[in-house]
C-alpha positions as CSV (number, residue, x, y, z in Angstrom):
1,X,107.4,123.4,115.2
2,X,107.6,121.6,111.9
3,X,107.9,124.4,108.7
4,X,107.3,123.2,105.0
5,X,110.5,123.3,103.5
6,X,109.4,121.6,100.3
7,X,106.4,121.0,98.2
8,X,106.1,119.7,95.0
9,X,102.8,121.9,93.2
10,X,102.9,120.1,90.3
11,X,102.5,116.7,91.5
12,X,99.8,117.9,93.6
13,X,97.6,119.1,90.5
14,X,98.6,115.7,88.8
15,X,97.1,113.6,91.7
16,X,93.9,116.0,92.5
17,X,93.2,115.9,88.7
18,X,94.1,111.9,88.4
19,X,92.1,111.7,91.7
20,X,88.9,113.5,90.3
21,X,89.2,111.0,87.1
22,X,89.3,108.0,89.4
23,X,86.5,109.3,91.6
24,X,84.2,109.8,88.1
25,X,85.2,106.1,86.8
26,X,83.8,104.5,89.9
27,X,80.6,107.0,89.8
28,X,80.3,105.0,86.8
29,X,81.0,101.8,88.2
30,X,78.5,102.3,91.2
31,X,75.9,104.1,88.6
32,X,75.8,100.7,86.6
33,X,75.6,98.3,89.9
34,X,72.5,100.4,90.6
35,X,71.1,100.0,87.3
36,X,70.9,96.0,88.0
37,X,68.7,96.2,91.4
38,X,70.3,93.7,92.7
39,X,71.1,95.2,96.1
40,X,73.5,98.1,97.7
41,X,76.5,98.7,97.0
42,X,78.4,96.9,100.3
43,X,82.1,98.1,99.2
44,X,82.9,99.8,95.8
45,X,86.4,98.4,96.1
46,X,85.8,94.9,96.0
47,X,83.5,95.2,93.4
48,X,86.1,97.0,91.0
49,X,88.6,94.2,92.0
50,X,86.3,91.3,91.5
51,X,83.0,92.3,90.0
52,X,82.1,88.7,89.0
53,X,82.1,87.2,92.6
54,X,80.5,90.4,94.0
55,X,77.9,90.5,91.1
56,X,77.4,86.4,92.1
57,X,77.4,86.9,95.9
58,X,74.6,89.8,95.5
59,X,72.5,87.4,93.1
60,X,72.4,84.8,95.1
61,X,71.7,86.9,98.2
62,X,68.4,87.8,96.4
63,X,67.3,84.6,94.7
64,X,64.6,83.6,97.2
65,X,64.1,79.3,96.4
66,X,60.5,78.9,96.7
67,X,60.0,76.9,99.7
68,X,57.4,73.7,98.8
69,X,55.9,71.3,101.2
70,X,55.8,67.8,102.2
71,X,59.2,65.9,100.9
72,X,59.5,68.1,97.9
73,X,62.4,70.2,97.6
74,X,63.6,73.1,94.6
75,X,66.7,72.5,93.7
76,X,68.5,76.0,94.3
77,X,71.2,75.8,91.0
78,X,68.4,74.7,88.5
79,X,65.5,77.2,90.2
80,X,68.0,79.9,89.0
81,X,69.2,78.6,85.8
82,X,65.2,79.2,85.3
83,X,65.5,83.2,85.8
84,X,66.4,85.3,83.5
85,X,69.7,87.8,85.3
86,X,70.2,91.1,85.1
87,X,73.2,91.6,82.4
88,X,76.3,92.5,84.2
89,X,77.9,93.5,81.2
90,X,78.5,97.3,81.6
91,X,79.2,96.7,84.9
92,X,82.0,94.3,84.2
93,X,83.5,97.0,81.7
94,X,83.1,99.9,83.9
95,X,85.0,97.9,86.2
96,X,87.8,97.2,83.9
97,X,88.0,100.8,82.7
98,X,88.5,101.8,86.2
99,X,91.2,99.6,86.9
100,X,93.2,101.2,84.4
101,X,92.9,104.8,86.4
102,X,95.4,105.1,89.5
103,X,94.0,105.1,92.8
104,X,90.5,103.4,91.9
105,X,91.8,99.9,93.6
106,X,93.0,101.7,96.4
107,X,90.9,101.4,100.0
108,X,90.0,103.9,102.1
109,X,90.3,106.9,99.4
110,X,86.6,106.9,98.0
111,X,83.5,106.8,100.3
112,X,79.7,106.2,99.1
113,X,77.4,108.4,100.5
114,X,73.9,107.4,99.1
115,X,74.3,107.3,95.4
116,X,77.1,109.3,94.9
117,X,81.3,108.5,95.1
118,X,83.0,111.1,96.9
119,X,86.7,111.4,97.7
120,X,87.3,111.0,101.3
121,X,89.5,114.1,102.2
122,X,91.6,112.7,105.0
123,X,92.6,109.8,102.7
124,X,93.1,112.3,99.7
125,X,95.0,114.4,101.8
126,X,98.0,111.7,102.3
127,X,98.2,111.4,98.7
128,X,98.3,115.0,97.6
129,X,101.1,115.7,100.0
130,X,103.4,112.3,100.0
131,X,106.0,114.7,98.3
132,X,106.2,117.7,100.7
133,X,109.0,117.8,102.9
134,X,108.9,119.2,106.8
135,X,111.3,120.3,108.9
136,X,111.8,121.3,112.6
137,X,115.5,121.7,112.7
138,X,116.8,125.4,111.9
139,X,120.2,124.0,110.7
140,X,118.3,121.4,108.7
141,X,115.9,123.9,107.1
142,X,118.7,125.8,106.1
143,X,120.1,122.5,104.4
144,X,117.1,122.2,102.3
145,X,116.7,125.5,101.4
146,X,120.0,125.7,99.9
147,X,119.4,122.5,98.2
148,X,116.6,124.1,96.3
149,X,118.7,126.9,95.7
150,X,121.7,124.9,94.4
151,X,119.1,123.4,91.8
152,X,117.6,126.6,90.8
153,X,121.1,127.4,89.9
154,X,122.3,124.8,88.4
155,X,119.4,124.8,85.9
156,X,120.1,128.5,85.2
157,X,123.5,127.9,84.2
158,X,122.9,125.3,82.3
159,X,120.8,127.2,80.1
160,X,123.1,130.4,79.7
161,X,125.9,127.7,78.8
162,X,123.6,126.1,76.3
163,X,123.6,122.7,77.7
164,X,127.2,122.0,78.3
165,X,126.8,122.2,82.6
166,X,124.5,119.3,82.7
167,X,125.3,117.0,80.1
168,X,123.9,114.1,79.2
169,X,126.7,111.4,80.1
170,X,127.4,109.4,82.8
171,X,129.6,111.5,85.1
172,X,126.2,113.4,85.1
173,X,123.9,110.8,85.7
174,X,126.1,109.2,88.4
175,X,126.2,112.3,90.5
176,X,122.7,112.9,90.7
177,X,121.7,109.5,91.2
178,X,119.7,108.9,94.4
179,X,120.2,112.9,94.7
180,X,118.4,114.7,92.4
181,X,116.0,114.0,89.4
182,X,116.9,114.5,85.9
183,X,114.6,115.3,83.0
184,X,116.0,115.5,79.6
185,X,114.7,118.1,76.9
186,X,115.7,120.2,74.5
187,X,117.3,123.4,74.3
188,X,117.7,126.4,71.8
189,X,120.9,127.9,71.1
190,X,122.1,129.9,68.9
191,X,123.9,126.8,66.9
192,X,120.6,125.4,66.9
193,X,118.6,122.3,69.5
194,X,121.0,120.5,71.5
195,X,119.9,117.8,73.9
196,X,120.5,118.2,77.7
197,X,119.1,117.7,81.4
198,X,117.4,119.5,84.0
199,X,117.8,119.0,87.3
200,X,114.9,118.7,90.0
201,X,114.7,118.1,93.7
202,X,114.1,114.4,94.5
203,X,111.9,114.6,97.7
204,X,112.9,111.4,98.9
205,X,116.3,112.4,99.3
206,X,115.4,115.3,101.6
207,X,113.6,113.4,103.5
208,X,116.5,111.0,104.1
209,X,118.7,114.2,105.0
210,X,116.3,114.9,107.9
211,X,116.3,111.6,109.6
């Protein structure tokens, strides 16, 4: 039976929250397509990645050519060069707002039921948890779990030597790399704010040790 061995809370928050903010930018997006009457929504998606052909496609869909008898015919491009549009101009910007959120261009997260954009849960779900870590392997669990521990260490003792366990150099650098994640920051000592690095668990690298 697979056990959780790692899971990274604070990246989950980050991708719920950045996932509620993309989920209210195409509210918006889908708010002003309904504004212009011009149809249903057929995939929120494609209309964020390419509102002007979807906006054309759903205009021409609804332009109805009058149909005249005998030999006459209405010319379909100059019968709509006659109308006066619906502006797609806030729909065009809501677009481009919403391309500069993560997640909004990606498929199968959202889902439009009636008016409203909701966050598909199953899709979500993929997302929240890319960076926990299982494991079925005793021996392997005990691996990761030491791991952890090892970081939780390291980070202690760097702050109770004031910086001088992980410095910031390359011997540092090269022995976490592809390992661990580093973030550098600041720490108090009593000789004042030195410079120095934090270690974190790089889920990708536990995931290799349980292949």
């Amino acid at each position: 039976m697979k056990k959780i061995v790692y899971r990274n809370i604070e990246f989950e928050k980050k991708t719920k929250a950045d996932l509620e903010t993309s989920r209210a930018a195409m509210q918006k997006v889908l708010g002003e397509w309904l504004k212009l009457e011009i149809g249903p929504c057929m995939g929120l998606n494609d209309l964020i990645l390419m509102p002007r052909a979807v906006y054309d496609r759903a205009i021409n869909e609804s332009i109805k050519v009058p149909e005249l008898s005998g030999p006459f015919k209405m010319n379909p491009a100059q019968y709509r060069e006659q109308l006066v549009l619906p502006d797609p101009s806030a729909l065009y910007e809501a677009c481009k707002q919403a391309l500069r959120l993560p997640y909004c261009a990606m498929y199968g997260i959202f889902l439009v039921n009636d008016d409203k954009v909701e966050i598909d849960e199953g899709g979500a779900s993929g997302l929240i948890n890319s960076q926990t870590v299982y494991a079925s392997n005793p021996d392997q669990f005990k691996l990761i779990v030491d791991l952890q521990e090892f970081v939780r260490l390291a980070n202690s003792i760097n702050e109770k030597l004031k910086g001088n366990f992980l410095k910031p150099n390359p011997a540092t650098v090269e022995f976490c790399r592809n390992r661990f994640i580093l973030t550098d920051g600041y720490l108090e000592t009593g000789y004042g704010t030195i410079y120095t690095f934090a270690m974190k668990v790089d889920p990708e690298y536990l995931k290799e040790l349980l292949v």
